[in-house]
VMD Tcl script that draws the C-alpha trace (Angstrom):
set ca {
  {-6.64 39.88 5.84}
  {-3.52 37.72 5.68}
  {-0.76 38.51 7.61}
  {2.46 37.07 6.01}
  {4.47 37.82 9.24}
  {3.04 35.09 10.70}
  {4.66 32.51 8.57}
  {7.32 30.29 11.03}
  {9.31 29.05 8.45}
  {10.23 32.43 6.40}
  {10.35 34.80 9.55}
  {12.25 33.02 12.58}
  {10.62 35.96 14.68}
  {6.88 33.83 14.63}
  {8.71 30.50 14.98}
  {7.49 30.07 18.87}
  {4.15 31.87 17.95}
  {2.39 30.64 15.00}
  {1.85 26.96 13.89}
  {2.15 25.52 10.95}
  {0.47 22.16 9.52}
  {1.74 20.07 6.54}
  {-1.65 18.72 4.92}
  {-0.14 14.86 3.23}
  {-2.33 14.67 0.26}
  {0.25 14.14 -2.27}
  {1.67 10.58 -2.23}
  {3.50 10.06 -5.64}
  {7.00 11.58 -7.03}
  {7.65 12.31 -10.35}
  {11.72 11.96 -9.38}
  {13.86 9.51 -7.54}
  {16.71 10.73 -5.17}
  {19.43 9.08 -4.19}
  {18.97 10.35 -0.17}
  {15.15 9.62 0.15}
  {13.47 6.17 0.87}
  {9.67 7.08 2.12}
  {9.07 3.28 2.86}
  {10.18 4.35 6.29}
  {7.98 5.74 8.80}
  {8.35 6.55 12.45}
  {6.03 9.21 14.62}
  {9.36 9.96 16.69}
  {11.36 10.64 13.23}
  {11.33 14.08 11.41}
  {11.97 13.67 8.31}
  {10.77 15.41 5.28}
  {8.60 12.57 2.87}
  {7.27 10.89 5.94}
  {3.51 10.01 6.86}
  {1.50 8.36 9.28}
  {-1.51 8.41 6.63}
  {-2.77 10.05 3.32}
  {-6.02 12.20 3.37}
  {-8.16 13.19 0.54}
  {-8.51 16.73 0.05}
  {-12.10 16.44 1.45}
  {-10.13 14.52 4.93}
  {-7.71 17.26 4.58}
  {-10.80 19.85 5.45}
  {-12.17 18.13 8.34}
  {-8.32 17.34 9.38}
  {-8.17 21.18 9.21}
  {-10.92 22.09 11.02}
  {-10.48 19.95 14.18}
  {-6.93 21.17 14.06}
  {-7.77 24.53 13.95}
  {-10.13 24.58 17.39}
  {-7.42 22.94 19.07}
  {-5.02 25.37 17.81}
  {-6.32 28.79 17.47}
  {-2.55 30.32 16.30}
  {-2.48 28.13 13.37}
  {-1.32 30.42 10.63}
  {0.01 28.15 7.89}
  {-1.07 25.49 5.78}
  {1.29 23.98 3.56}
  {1.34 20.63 1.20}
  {4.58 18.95 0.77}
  {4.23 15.49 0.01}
  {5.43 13.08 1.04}
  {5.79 12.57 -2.72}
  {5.66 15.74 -4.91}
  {2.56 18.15 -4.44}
  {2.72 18.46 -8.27}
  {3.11 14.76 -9.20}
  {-0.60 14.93 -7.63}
  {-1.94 17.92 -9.19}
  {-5.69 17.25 -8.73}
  {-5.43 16.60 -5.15}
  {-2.84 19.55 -4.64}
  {-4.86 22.21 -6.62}
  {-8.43 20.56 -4.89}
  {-7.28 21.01 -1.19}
  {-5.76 24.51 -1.71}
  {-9.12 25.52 -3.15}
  {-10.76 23.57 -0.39}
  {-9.04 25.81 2.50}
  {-9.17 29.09 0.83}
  {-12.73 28.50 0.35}
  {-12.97 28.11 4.36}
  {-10.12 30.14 5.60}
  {-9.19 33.54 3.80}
  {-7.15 34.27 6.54}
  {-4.74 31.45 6.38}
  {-0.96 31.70 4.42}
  {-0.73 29.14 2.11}
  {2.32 27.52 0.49}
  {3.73 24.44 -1.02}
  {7.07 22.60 -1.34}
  {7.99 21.08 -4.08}
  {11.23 19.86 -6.68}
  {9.75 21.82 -9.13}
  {9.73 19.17 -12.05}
  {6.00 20.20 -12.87}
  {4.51 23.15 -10.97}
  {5.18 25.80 -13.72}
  {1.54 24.96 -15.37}
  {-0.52 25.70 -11.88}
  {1.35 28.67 -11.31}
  {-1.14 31.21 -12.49}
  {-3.93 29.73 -10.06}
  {-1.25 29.33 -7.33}
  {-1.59 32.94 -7.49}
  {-5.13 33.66 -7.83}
  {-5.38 31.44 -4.51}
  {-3.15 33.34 -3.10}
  {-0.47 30.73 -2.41}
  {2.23 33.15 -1.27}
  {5.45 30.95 -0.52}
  {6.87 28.88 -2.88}
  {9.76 26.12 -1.55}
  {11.46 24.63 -4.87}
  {14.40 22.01 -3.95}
  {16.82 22.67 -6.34}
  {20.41 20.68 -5.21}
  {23.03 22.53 -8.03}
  {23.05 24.05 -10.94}
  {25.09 21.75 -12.94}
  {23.26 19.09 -14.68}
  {26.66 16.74 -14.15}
  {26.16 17.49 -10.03}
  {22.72 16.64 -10.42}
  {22.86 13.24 -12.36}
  {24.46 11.39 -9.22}
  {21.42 13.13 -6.96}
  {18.68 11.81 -9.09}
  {18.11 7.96 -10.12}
  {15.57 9.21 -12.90}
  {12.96 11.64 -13.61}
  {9.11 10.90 -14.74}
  {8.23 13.89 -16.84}
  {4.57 13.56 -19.40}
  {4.47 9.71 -18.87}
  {7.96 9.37 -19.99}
  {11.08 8.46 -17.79}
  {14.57 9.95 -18.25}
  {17.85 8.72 -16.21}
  {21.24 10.16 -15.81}
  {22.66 13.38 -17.56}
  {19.43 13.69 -19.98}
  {17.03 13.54 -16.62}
  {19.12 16.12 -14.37}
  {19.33 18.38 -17.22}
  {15.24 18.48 -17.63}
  {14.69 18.46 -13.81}
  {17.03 21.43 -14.13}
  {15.43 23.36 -16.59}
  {11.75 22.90 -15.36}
  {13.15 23.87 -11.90}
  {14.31 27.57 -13.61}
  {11.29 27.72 -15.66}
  {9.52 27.80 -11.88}
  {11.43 29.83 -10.48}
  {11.01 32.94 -12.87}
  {7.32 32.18 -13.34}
  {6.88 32.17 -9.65}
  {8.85 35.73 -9.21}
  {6.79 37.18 -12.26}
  {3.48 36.11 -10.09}
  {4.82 37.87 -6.89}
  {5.29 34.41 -4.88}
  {8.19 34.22 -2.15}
  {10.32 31.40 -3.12}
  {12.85 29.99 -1.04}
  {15.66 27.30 -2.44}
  {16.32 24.51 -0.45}
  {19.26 22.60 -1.09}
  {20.53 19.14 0.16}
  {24.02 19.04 1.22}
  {25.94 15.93 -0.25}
  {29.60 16.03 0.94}
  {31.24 14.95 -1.71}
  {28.47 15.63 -4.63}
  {27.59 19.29 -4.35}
  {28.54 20.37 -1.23}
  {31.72 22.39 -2.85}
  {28.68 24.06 -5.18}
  {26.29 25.29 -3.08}
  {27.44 29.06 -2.87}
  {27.81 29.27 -6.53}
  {23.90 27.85 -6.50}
  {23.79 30.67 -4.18}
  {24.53 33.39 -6.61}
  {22.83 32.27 -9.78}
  {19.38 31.81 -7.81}
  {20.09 35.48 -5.99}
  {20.06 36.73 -9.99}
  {16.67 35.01 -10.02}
  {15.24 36.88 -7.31}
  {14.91 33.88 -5.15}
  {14.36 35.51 -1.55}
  {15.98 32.89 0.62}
  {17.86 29.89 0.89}
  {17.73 26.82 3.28}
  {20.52 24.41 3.80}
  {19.78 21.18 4.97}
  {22.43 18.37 5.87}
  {22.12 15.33 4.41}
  {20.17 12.85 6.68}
  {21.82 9.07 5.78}
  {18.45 7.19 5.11}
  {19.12 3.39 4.81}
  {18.26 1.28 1.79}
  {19.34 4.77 -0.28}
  {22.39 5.27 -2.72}
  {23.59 8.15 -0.03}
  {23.39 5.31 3.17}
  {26.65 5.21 3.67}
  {27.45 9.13 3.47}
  {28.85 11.23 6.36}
  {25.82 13.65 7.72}
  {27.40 17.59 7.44}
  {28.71 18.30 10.82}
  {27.33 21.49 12.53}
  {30.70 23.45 11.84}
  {30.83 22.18 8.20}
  {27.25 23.77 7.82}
  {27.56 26.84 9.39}
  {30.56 27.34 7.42}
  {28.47 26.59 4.27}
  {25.87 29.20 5.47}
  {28.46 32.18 5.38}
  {29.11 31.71 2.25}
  {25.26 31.21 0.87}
  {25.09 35.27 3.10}
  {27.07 36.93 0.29}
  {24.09 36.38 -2.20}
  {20.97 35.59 -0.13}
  {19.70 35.44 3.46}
  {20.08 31.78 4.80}
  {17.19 29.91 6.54}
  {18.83 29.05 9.72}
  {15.79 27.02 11.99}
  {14.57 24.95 9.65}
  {12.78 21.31 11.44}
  {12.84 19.33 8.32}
  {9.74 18.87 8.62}
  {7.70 15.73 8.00}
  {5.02 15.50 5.30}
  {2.46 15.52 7.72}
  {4.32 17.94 10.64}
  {1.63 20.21 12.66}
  {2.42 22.66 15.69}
  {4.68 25.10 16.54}
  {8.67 24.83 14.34}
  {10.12 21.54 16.36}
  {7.39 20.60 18.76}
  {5.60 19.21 16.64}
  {1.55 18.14 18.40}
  {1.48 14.59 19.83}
  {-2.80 15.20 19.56}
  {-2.81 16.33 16.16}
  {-1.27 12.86 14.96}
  {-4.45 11.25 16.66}
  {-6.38 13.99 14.47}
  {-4.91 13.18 11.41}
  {-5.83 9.56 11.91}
  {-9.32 9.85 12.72}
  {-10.03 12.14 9.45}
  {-8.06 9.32 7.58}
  {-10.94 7.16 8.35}
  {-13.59 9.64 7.69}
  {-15.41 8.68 4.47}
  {-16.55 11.49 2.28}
  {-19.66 11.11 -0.06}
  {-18.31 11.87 -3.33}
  {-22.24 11.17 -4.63}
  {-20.88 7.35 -5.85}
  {-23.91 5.17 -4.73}
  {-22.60 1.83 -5.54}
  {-21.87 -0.08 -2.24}
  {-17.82 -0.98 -2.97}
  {-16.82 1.92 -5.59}
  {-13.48 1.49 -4.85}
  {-10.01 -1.20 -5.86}
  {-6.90 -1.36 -3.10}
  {-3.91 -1.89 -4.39}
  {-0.12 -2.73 -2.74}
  {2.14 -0.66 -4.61}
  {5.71 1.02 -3.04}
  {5.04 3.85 -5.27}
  {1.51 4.55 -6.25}
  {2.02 4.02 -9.90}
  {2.90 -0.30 -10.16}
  {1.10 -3.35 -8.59}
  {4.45 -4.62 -7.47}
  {4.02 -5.20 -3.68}
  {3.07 -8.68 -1.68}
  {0.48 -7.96 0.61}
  {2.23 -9.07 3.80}
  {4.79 -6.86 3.06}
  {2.48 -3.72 2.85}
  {2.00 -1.62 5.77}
  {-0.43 0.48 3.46}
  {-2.54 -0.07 0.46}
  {-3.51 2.64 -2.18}
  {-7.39 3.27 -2.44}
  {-8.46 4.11 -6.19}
  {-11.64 4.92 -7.10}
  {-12.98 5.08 -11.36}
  {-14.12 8.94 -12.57}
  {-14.84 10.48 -16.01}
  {-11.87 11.73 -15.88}
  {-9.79 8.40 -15.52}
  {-8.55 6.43 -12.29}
  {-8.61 8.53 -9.25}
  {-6.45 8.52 -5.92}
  {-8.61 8.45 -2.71}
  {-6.93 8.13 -0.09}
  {-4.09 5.30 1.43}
  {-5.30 3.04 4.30}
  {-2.77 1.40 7.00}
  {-3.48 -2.67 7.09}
  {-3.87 -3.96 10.60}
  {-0.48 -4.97 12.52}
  {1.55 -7.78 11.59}
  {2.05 -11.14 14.09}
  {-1.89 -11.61 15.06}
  {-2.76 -14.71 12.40}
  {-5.80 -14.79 10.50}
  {-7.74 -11.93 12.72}
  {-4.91 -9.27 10.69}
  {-6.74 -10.44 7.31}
  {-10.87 -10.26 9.08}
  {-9.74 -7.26 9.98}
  {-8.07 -6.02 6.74}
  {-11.21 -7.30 5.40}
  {-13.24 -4.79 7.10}
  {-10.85 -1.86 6.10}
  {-11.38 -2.27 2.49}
  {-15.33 -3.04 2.85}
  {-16.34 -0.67 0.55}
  {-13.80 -1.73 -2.01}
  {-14.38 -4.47 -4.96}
  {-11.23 -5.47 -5.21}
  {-7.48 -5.77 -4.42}
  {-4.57 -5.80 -6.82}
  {-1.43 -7.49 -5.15}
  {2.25 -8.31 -6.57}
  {2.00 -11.37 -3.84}
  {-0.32 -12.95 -1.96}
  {-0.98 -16.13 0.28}
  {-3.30 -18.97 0.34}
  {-4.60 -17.81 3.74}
  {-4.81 -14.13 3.66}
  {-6.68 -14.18 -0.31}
  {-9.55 -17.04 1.39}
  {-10.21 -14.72 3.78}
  {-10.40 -11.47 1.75}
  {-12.61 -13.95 -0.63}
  {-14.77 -14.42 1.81}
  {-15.31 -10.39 2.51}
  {-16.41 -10.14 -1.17}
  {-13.07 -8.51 -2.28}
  {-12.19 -9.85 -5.35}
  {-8.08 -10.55 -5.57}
  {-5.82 -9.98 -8.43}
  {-1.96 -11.12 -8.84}
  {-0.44 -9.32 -11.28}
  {2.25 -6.95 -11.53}
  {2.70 -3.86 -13.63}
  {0.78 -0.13 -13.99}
  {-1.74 0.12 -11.90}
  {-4.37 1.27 -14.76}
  {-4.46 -1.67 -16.43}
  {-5.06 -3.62 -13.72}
  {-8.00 -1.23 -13.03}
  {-9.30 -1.78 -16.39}
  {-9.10 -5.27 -15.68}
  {-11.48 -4.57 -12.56}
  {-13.87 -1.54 -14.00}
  {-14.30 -2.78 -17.47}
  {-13.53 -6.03 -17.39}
  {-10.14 -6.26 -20.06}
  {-8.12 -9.28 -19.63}
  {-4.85 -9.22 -18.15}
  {-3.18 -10.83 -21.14}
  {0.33 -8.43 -20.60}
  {0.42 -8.62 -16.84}
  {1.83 -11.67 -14.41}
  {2.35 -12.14 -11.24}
  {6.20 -11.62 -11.19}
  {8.40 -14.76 -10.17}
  {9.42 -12.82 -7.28}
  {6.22 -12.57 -5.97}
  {4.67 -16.04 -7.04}
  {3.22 -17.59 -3.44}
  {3.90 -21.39 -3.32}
  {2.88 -24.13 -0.95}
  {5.31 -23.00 1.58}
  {3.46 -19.05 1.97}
  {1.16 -19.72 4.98}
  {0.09 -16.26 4.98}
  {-0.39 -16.14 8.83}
  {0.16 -12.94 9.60}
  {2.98 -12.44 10.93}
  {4.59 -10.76 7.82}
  {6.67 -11.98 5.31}
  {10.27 -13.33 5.69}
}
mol new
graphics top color blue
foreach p $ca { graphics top sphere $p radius 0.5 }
foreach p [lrange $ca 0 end-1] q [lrange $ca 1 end] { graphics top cylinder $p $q radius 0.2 }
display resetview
């Protein structure tokens, strides 16, 4: 039987009792904000939309179970990112199955903007996914259009007013179809001096007439290379005073971690071990019942959707595999350290031995010889990743896609190693 008391994050009294672990399976966004950058990456740094590495939902299992022995309070498994758990639907829905399959006694929940959960609702349910987190920064689509740089919604992109006022409405369409299911849902909201800092009790009150059961405040966190870089973080006073107002119309979360995309342990003490976990599943490999010997294409992407990255500039690769049902996600793998010559490319080589190919924005002389040599076939080209998996799978041409100027690799790329200037 599930006890929900044992959830840390909704009741502060099981905060120094019960763990939770974040399960990072979902690694593309469907929106851009204006204070996130997930380039960045640091083990000491909490900070949600953060990895160390991506698991499959199959990884996420055997993550789960080693995780589990060494931590017998574990009461919580949640998925929230580091993209969007519902810009990555299959994986999402697949590793929630996965765990309720092996754990009926476990809480499950997700976290999530909202853009596109409302169609998995109904099975959210039948899982018995019983907290909800929907981040939901105003309700004013004229506050939201300076949070969001755009908004990828059914394979089209919206920007400005027209993109804050879909996010918006998707967002409320959630809401009310998670209340009708009987799922806790607690609002978080960023606070943006200056943007909608002055709104956030009148957000307050409209989600309260929702039925929303709680509502977390979390100060802005400056993130460089971000529109919001050069923003004051909300002092300590300024939020508190924020929080009394949020009491009039809902309880406010008040020990929230801001938690990383991969966070495990007890609410801010976060398990040193289970980061060395998380990396051995990561290199697990799971039959999928694929017999041919390299079934699989890396690519250098920032995002997970364009080839649009020079490989000495990636400190991961995207790890596709082909399906029935189109080009699937596997997993991400970390290329080997910067600075150590030609061994970081032998031994990038061996990383991606069971995959055909490599699709790079960049690349040098050096680096593609050597991953020639390993059998991986390398392609320069930039643009959506799909047709540069056609190009690989079914042999198309790449008639549409070049290597971008930007990227082009000239006499003077040595490739060594060491990274790119």
């Amino acid at each position: 039987m599930i006890d929900f008391k044992k959830h840390p994050c909704f009741n502060k009294e099981a905060k120094g009792q019960y763990a939770r672990v974040h399960l990072p399976v979902a690694p593309k966004c469907n929106i851009s904000c204006n204070y996130c950058n997930r380039k960045f990456d640091c083990v000491n740094e909490s900070r949600p939309g953060v990895t160390s590495n991506i698991l499959s939902p199959e990884q996420s299992l055997v993550y789960l179970k080693a995780l589990r022995e060494k931590m017998p309070y574990l009461s919580v498994v949640g998925i929230a990112g580091p993209g969007d758990p519902f810009a990555n639907p299959n994986e999402t829905m697949e590793t929630l199955r996965l765990v309720r399959a092996n754990y009926e006694d476990m809480i499950l929940c997700v976290s999530s903007n909202g853009l596109n959960i409302a169609p998995y609702v109904d099975e959210l349910a039948e899982l018995q996914v019983s907290h909800v987190t929907i981040t939901i920064n105003a309700l004013d689509p004229k506050i939201l259009e300076k949070v969001y740089s755009w908004v990828r919604f059914d394979k089209k992109g919206y920007f400005g007013f027209a993109g804050a006022e879909l996010l918006l409405s998707k967002q409320l369409e959630a809401i009310e179809k998670l209340k009708a299911a009987g799922i806790t849902v607690k609002a978080n909201a960023i606070v943006i001096p200056g943007i909608n800092d002055t709104h956030l009790t009148e957000l307050a009150e409209g989600l309260a007439k929702m039925g929303v059961d709680l509502m977390n405040t979390i100060p802005l966190i400056p993130v460089e290379d971000t529109p919001f870089e050069d923003l004051e973080e909300p002092t300590s006073a300024y939020m508190k005073e924020i929080r009394k107002g949020i009491k009039e119309f809902l309880p406010p979360m008040t020990h929230c971690s801001r938690c990383r995309a991969d966070a495990a342990g007890l609410l801010g003490k976060d398990s040193t071990e289970a980061m060395e976990l998380l990396s051995e599943a990561s290199k697990v490999r799971i039959d999928n019942g694929d017999a041919a010997e390299r079934p699989y294409v890396a690519v250098a992407s920032n995002e997970g959707i364009l080839v649009n990255q020079h490989l000495g500039e990636a400190d991961r690769l995207y790890i596709f595999k082909e399906t029935p049902n189109g080009y699937k996600l596997v997993n991400q793998r970390v290329t080997p350290p910067k600075g150590s010559g030609d061994k970081r490319w032998e031994e990038l080589g061996e990383t991606l031995s069971d995959c055909r190919a490599i699709l790079v924005g960049g690349i040098g002389p050096k680096p593609s010889k050597i991953l020639g040599k390993s059998g991986i076939q390398v392609i320069e080209m930039s643009g959506l990743i799909d047709q540069g998996m056609d190009a690989v799978y079914k042999g198309t041409e790449l008639r549409t896609i070049t290597k971008a100027e930007s990227f082009k690799c000239g006499a003077g790329c040595s490739g060594t190693g060491t990274g790119c200037g």
